[in-house]
LOGU-357674 format. One record per residue (C-alpha): residue number from 1; x, y, z; residue in one letter. Coordinates in steps of 0.001 Angstrom, whole numbers. Layout:
(NUM; (X; Y; Z); 'a') ...
//
This chain:
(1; (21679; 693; -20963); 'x') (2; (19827; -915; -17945); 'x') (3; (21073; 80; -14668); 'x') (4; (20269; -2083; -11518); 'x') (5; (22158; 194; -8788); 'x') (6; (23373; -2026; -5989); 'x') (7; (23028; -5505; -7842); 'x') (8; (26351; -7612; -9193); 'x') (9; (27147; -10280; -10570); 'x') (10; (23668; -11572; -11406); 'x') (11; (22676; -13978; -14656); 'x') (12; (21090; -13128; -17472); 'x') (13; (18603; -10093; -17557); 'x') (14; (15616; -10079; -19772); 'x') (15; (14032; -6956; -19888); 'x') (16; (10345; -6604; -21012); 'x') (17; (10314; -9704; -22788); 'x') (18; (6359; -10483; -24604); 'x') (19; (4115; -12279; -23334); 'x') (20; (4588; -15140; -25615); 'x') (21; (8570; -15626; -24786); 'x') (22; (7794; -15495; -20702); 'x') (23; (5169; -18304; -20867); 'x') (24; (7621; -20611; -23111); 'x') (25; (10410; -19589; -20176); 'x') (26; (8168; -20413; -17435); 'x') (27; (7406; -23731; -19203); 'x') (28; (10814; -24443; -19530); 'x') (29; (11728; -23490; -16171); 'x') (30; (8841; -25885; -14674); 'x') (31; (7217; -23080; -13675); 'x') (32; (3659; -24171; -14475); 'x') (33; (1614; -25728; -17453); 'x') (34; (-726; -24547; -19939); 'x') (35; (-4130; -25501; -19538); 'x') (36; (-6743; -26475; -22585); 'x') (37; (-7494; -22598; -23649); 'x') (38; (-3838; -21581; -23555); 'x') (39; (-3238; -20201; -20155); 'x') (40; (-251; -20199; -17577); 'x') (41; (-1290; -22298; -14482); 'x') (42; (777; -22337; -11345); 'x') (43; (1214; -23208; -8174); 'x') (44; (2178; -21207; -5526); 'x') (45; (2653; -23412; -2487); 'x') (46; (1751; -22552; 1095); 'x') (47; (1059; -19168; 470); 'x') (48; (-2466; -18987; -1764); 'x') (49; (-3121; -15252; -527); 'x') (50; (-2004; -12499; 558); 'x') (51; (-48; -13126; 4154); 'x') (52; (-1008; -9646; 6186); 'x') (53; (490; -10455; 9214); 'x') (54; (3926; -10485; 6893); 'x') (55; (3797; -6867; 5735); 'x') (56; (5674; -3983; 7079); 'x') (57; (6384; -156; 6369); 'x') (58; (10067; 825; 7051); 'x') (59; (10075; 3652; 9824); 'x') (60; (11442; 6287; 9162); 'x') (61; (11206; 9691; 10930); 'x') (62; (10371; 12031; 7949); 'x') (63; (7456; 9708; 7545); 'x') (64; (6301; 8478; 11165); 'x') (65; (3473; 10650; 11712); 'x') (66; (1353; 10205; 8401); 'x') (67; (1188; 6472; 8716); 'x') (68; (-1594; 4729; 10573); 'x') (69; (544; 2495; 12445); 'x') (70; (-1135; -518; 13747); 'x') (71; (-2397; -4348; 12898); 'x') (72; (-2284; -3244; 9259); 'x') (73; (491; -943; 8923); 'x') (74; (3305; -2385; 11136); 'x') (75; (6789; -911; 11492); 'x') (76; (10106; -2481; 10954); 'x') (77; (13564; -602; 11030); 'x') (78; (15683; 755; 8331); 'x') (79; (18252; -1021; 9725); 'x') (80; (15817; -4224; 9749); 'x') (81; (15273; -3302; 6079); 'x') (82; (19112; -2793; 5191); 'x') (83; (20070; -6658; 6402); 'x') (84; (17281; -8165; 4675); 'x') (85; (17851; -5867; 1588); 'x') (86; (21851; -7149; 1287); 'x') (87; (21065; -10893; 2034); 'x') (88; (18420; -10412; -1037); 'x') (89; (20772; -9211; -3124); 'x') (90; (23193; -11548; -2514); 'x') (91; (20656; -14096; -2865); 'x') (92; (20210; -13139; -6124); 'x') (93; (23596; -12950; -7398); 'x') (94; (24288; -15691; -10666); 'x') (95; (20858; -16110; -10708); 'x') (96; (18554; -15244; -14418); 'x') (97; (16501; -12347; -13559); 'x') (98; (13204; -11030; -15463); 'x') (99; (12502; -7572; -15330); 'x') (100; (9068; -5273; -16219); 'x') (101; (9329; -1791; -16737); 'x') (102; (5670; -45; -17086); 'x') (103; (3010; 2609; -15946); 'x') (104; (924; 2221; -12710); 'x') (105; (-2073; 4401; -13875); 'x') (106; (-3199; 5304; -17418); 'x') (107; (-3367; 9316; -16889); 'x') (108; (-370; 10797; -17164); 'x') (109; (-676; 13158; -14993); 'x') (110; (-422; 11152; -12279); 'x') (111; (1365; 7629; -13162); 'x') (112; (3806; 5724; -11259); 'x') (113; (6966; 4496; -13402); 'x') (114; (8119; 978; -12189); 'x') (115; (10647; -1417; -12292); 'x') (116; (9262; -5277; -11476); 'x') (117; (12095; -7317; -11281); 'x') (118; (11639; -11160; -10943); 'x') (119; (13090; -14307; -10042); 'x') (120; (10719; -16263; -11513); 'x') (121; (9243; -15905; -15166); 'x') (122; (5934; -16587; -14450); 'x') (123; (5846; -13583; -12198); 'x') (124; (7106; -11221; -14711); 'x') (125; (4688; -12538; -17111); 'x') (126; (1686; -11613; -14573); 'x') (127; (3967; -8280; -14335); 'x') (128; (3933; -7650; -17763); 'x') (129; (-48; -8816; -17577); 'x') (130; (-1502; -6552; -14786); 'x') (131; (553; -3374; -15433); 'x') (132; (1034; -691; -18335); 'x') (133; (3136; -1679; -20913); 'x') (134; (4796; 1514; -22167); 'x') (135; (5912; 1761; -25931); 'x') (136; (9509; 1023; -27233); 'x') (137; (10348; 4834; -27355); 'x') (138; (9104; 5133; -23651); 'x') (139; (11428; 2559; -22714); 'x') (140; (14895; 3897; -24024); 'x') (141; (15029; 6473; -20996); 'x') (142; (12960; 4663; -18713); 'x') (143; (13608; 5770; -14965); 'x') (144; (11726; 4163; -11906); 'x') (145; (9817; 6062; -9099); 'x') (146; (9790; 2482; -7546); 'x') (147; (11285; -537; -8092); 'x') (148; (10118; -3814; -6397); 'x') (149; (11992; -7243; -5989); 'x') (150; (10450; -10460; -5814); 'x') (151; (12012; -13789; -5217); 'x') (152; (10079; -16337; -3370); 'x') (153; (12735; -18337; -3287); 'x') (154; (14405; -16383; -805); 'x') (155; (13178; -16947; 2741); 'x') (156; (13844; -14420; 5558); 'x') (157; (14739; -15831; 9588); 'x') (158; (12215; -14141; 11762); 'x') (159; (14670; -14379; 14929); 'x') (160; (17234; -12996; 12283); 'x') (161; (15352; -10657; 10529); 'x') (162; (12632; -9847; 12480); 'x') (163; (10234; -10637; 10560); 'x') (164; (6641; -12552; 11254); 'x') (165; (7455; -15763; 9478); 'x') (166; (9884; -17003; 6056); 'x') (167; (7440; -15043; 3882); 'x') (168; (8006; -10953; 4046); 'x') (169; (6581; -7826; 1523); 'x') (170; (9023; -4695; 3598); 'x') (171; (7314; -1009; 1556); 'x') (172; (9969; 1361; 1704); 'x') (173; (8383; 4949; 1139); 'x') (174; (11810; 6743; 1452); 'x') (175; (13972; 4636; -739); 'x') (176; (11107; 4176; -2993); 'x') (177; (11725; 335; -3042); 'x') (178; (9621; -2642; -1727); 'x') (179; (10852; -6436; -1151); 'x') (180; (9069; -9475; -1389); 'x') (181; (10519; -12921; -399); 'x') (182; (9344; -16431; 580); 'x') (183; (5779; -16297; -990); 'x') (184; (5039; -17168; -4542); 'x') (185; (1208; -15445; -4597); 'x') (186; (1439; -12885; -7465); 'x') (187; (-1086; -10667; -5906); 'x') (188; (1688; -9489; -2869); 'x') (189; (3250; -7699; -5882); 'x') (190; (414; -5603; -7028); 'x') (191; (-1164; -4836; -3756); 'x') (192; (2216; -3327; -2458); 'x') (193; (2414; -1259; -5304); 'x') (194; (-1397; -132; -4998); 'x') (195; (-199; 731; -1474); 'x') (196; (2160; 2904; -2628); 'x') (197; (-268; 4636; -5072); 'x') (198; (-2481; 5181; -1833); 'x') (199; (620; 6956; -230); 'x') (200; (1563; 8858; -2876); 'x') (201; (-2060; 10476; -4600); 'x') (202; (-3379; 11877; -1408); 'x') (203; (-479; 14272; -1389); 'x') (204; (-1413; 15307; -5020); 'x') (205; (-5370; 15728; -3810); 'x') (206; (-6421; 12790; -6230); 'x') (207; (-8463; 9583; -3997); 'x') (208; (-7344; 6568; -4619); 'x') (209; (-9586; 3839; -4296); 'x') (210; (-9735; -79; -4179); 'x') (211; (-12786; -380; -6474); 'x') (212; (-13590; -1301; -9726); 'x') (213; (-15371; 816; -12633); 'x') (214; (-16919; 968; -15939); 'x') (215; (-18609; 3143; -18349); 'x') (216; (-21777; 3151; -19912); 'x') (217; (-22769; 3728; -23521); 'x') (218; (-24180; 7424; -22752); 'x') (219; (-20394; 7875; -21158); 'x') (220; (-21700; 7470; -17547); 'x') (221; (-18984; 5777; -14633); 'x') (222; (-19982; 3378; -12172); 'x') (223; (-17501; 2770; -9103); 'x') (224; (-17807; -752; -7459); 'x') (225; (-16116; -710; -4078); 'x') (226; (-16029; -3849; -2000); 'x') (227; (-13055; -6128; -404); 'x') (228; (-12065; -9810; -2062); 'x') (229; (-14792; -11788; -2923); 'x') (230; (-17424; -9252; -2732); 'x') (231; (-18147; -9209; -7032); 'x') (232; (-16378; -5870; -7844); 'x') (233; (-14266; -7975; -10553); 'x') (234; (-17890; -10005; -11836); 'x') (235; (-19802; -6881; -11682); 'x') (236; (-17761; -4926; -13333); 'x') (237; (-17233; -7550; -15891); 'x') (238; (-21137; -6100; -17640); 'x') (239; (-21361; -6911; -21565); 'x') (240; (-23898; -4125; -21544); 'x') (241; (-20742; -1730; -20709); 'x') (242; (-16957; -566; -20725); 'x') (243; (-14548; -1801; -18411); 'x') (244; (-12146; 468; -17110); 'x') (245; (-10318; -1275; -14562); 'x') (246; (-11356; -4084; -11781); 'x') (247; (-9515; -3328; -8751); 'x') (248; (-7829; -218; -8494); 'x') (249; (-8536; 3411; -9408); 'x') (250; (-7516; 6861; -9120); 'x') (251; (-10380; 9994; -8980); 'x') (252; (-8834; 13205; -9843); 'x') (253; (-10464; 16603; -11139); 'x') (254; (-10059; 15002; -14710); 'x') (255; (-11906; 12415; -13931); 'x') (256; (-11444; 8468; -12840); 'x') (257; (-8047; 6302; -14387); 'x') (258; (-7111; 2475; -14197); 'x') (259; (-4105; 2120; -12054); 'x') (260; (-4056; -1211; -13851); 'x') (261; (-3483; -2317; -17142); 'x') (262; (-5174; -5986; -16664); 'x') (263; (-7072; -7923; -14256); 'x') (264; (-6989; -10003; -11222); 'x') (265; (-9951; -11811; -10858); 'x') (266; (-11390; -14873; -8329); 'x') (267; (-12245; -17922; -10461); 'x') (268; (-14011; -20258; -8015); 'x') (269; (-16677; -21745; -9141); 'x') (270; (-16367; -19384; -12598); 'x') (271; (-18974; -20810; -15431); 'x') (272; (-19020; -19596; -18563); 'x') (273; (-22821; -18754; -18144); 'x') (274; (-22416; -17073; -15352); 'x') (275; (-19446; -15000; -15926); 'x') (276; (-18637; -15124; -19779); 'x') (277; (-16252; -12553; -20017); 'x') (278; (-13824; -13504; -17166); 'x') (279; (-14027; -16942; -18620); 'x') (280; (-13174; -16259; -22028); 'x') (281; (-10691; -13888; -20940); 'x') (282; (-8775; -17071; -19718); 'x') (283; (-6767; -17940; -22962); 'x') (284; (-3070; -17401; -24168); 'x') (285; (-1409; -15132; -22281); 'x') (286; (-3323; -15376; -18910); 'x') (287; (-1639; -16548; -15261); 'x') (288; (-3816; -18673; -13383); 'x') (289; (-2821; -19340; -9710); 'x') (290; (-3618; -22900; -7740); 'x') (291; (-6864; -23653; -10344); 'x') (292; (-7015; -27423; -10561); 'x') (293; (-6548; -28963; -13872); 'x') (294; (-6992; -32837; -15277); 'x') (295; (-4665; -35218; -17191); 'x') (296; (-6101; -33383; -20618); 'x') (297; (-5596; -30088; -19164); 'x') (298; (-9331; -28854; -18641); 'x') (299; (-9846; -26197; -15363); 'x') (300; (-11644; -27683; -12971); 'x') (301; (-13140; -24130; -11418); 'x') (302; (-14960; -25549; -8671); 'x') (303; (-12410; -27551; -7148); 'x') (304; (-10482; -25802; -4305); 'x') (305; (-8433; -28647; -3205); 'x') (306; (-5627; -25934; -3152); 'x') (307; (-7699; -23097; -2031); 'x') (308; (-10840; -21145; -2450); 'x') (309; (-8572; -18233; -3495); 'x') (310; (-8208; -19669; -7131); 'x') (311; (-7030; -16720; -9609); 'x') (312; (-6861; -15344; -13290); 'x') (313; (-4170; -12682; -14136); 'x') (314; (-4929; -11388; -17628); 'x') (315; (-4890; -8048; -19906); 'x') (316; (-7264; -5526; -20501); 'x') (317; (-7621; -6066; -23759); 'x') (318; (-8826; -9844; -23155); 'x') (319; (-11910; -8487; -22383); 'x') (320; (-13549; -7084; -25783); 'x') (321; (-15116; -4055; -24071); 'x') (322; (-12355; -2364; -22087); 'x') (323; (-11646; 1405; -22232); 'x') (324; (-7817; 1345; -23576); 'x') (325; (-6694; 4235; -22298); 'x') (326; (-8892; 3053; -19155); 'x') (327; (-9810; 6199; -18210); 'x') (328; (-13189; 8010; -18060); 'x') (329; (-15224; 10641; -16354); 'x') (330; (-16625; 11965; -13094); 'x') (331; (-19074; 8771; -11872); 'x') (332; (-22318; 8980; -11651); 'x') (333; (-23234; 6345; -9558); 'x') (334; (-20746; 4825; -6765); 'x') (335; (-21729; 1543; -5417); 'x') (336; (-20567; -219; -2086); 'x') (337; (-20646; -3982; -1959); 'x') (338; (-20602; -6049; 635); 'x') (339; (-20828; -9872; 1614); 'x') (340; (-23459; -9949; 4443); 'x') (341; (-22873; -13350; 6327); 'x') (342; (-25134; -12433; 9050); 'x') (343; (-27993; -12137; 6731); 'x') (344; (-29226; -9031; 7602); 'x') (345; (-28469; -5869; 5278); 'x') (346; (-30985; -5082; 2269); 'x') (347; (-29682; -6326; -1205); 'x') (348; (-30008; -2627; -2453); 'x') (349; (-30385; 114; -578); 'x') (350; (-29723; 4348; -1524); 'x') (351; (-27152; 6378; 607); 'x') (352; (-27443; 9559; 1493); 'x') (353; (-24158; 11705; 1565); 'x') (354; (-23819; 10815; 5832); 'x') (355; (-24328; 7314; 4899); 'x') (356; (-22358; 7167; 2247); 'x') (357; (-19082; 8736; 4503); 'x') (358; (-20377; 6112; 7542); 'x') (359; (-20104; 3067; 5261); 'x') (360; (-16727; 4045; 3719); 'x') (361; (-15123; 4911; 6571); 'x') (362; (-16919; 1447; 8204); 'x') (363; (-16190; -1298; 5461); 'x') (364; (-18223; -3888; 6386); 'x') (365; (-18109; -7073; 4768); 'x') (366; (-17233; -10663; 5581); 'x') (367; (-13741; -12075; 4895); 'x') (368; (-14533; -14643; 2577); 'x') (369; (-12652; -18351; 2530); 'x') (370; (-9214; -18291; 689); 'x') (371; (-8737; -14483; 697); 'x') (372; (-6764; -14755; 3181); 'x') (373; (-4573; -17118; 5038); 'x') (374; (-6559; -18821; 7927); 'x') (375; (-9180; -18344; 6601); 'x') (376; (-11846; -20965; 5730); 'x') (377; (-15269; -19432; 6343); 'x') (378; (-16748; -16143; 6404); 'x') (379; (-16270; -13791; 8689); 'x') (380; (-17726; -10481; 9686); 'x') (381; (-14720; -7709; 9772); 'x') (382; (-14866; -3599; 8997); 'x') (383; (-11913; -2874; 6677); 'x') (384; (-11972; 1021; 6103); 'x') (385; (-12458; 2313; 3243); 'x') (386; (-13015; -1038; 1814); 'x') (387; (-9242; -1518; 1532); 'x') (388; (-7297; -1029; 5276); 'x') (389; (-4828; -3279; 4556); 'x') (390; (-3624; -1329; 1408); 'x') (391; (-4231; 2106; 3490); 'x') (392; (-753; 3805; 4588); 'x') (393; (-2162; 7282; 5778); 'x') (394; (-4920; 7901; 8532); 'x') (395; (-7893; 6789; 7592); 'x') (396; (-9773; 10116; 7489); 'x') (397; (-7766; 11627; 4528); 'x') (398; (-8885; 9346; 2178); 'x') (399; (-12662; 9650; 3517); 'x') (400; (-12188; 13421; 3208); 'x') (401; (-10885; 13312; -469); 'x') (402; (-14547; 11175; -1062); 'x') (403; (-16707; 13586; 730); 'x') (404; (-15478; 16391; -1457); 'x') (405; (-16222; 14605; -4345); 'x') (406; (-19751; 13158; -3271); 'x') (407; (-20097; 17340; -2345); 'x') (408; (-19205; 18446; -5975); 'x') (409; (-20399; 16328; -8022); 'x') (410; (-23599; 14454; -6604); 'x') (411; (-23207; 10855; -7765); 'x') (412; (-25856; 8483; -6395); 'x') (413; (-24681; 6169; -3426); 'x') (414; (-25470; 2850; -3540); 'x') (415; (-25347; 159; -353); 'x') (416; (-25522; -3573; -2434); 'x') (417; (-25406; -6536; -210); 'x') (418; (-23491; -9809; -2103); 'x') (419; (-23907; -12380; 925); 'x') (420; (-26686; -13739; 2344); 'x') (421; (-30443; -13302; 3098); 'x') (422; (-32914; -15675; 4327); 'x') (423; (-30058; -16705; 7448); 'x') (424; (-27185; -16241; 8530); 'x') (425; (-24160; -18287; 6586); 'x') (426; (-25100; -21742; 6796); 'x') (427; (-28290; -21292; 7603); 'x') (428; (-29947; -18879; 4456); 'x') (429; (-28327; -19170; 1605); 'x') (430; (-26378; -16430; -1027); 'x') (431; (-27975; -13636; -3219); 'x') (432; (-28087; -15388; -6459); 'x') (433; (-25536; -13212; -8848); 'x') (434; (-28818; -12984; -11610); 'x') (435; (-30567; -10854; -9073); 'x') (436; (-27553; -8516; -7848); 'x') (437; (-26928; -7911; -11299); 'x') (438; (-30313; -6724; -11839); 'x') (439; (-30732; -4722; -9255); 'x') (440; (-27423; -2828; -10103); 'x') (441; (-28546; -2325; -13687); 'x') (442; (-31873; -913; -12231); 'x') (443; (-29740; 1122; -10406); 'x') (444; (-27525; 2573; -13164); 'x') (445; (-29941; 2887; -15930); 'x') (446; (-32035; 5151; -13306); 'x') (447; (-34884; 3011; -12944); 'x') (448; (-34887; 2761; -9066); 'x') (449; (-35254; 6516; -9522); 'x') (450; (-38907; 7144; -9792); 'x') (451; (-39825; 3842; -7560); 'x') (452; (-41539; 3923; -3963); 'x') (453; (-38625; 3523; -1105); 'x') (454; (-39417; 2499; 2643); 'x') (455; (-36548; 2927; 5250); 'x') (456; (-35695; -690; 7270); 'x') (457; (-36601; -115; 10992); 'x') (458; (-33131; -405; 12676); 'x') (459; (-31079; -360; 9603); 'x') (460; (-32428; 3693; 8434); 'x') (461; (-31532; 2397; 5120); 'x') (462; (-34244; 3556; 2020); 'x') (463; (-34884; 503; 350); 'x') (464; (-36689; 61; -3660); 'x') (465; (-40224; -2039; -2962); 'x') (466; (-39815; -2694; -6892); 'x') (467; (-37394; -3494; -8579); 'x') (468; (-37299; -5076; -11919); 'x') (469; (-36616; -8739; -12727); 'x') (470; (-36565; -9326; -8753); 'x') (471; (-38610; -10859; -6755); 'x') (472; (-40214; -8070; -4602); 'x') (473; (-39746; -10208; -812); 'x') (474; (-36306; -10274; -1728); 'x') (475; (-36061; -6449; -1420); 'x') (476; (-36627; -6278; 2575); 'x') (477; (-34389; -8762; 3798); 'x') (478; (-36309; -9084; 6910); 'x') (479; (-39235; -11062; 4391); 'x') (480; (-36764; -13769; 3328); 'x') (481; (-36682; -14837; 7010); 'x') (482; (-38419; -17506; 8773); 'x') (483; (-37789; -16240; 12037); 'x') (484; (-38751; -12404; 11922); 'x') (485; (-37643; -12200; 15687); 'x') (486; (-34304; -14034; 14841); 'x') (487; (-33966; -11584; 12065); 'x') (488; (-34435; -8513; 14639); 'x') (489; (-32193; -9882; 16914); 'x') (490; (-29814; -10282; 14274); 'x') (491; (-30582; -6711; 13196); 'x') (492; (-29116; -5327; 16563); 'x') (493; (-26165; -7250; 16908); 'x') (494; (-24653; -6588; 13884); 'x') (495; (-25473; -2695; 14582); 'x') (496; (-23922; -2414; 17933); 'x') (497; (-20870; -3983; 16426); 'x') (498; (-20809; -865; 13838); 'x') (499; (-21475; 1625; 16758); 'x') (500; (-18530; -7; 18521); 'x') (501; (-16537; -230; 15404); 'x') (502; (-17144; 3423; 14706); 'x') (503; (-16239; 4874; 17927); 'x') (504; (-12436; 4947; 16725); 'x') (505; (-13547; 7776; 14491); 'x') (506; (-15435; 9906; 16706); 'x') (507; (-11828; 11886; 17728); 'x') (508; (-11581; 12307; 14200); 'x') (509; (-14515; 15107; 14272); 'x') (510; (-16603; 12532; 12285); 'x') (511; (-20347; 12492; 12362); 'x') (512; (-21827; 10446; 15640); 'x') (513; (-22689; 6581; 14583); 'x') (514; (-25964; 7197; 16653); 'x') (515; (-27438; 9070; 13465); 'x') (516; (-27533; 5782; 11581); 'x') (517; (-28847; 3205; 13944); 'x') (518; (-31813; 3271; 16229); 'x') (519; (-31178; 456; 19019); 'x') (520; (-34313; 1050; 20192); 'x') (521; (-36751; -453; 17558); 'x') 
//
């Protein structure tokens, strides 16, 4: 028997209903439409991203002094927490309600049992997408760690509530329960649960990580770290290996696991040559959010009349090479993207072990249009650990946990710049994918090994002067300028803004940022 402690007199409840019975509900709830290959498309209204500013931890005192209160991590009272929590549930009283229970992460050892529970189908079908379905005998007994409550039909009063605006996501780490109200963006719900996995797995000495990995056919594991829009979900995506996950992983002494069991991936701009297996993934069963589609149902990709932050929600096993269990081994290479808009870094470069903790901890990258709310061009911001926003503890524990593991087991570090060369944005222009993708295999299959490296004058970074199936100016970034001098200038100001980023770190007992730059040249 289900038990929902603390709700009455709701509507119906369907529990873990297939795939194919939520997307006829959500059609007959006006929900969305399908589209020409099958999938879910909806709208979700003013909020096309994930709404930071509308996030908050519940304070409580047995957990005060491990969070990293601040900008990201902002504090609202359990007694904050209890109003909102009973006018929710009394929100959702006579109202139909959808519920997912599943796995967050595929080892055992460490997974996360939740309970999703929905107001709207369509969510619980992108639920029952990006999570782990556990079988019918797993179910009988099925107990949450965590349960989480979404219904964006529910809007909060800031002056009431105390909330930021209509639209809230409150994590409760004591109660083991998060909210979500007045935003219909399906990615609020997986990101506050990945939140919680970042809370949690530190305390168990496992590193979790916002990345994405795969496996090669000799059994070797790539990690792609890198914020929205940087290509960890296209990179990843490599027909010439095994998916494990696109997003969100877990690195224990056993090796790396999926938290995920699907994938949430950009489709701006998608093309079937380009990115073939994120577009055929896009069929029956799949939730797209805010893609624009014609009177005979065809995806218009590059239209982002509704955003730039267009999505696909779909299964791991839509893609024909995923690792089901998606779980693999130590990695043996770890790769750090980023979306230069100031034009400057190297498209590849090799880390040692201090760069590699400097660049984690530092998270450079540009914001990237749609990602977020507000934003509509790209903009230079550090996010540590290439995922502060999804960080509950101080910053150094999960730097630490990496450090170890760089320590132990020697994986090659890998700096890859996504963004631009030749200019800054709008003046050069992107790194064509083709290239980054070659570079990376290069980089994988161990031919940048054995090739001639120079270190960039400012930068210190050891960059290939080779590199197969790239153009060989491409390599130095400061070659693809015009301007050499506007490229040095360049060079510096974007490096004093990681020396001043950095010096939040240096009470930490963290190495100096003066090892990495050199001002002077």
């Amino acid at each position: 028997m289900l038990n929902l402690p603390d709700m009455i007199n709701t509507g119906k409840i369907y529990r873990n209903l297939p795939a194919a019975t939520l997307v006829e509900m959500a059609l007959s709830r006006n929900e969305g439409i399908l589209t020409n290959t099958g999938a879910l498309n909806i709208l979700t209204g003013k909020y096309t991203g994930r709404s930071p500013d509308d996030k908050f931890i519940v304070d409580y005192p047995e957990i005060h002094d491990e969070i990293n209160w601040g900008n990201v991590n902002k504090p609202i009272s359990p007694e904050r927490y209890e109003h909102l929590y009973e006018k929710l549930l009394a929100y959702l009283q006579n109202r139909d309600l959808f519920i997912f229970d599943g796995y967050v992460g595929a080892d055992p050892e460490y997974r996360l049992k939740v309970r999703i529970i929905n107001e709207l189908a369509s969510q619980n079908l992108f639920s029952h997408q990006l999570f782990i379905n556990p079988s019918t005998k797993e179910l009988e007994n099925f107990e949450p760690d965590y349960t989480v409550i979404a219904a964006p039909g529910f809007h909060a009063s800031p002056e009431l509530d105390g909330t930021h605006s209509e639209a809230f996501i409150l994590v409760n780490y004591v109660k083991k329960t998060i909210i979500i109200g007045g935003t219909s963006y399906c990615g609020e719900i997986k990101k506050s649960v990945f939140s919680v996995m970042n809370y949690i797995l530190p305390h168990r000495g496992v590193l979790p990580m916002h990345c994405s990995a795969n496996i090669g056919k000799d059994g070797d594991v790539a990690l792609f770290f890198g914020l929205s829009g940087t290509g960890k979900t296209t990179l990843s995506a490599d027909p010439d290996r095994f998916l494990i996950g696109d997003d969100e992983h877990g690195w224990s002494d056993n090796g790396v696991f999926n938290f995920e069991g699907g994938c949430y991936a950009k489709c701006i701009n998608l093309s079937q040559e380009s990115e073939p297996q994120i577009w055929n993934a896009i069929k029956f069963g799949a939730v797209l959010e805010n893609v624009v589609v014609d009177e005979n149902r065809n995806c218009d990709f590059n239209d982002s009349r509704y955003t730039e932050n267009t999505r696909a929600a779909y299964p791991l096993y839509h893609i024909p090479n995923a690792v089901i269990p998606s779980i693999g081994g130590v990695p043996k290479n770890i790769v750090f993207l980023t979306a230069d808009a100031f034009g400057v870094l190297p498209p590849i470069s090799k880390l040692t072990k201090e760069q590699a903790m400097y660049y984690f901890l530092s998270g450079y990258t540009s914001k990237l249009a749609g990602t977020e709310r507000g934003i509509t061009e790209p903009q230079a911001t550090f996010s540590t650990c290439f995922g502060a926003p999804f960080l509950p503890l101080m910053p150094i524990r999960y730097a630490e946990l990496l450090g170890e593991r760089i320590e132990k087991y020697n994986p090659d570090v890998w700096l890859v710049n996504t963004g631009w060369t030749g200019g800054p944005y709008g003046v050069g222009q992107r790194i064509k994918l083709k290239y980054t993708r070659a570079m990376i295999s290069a980089a994988l299959t161990g031919q940048l090994n054995n090739v001639e490296y120079v270190k960039l004058p400012v930068l210190n970074l050891m960059i290939p002067t080779t590199c197969p199936d790239v153009p060989a100016d491409l390599l130095n970034p400061r070659n693809t300028w015009a301007d050499k001098n506007a490229y040095d200038d360049q060079t510096k100001k974007l490096a004093a803004r990681f020396i001043d980023n950095f010096k939040k770190f240096k009470t930490s007992g963290v190495m100096s940022s003066g090892i990495f730059w050199n001002l002077e040249k």
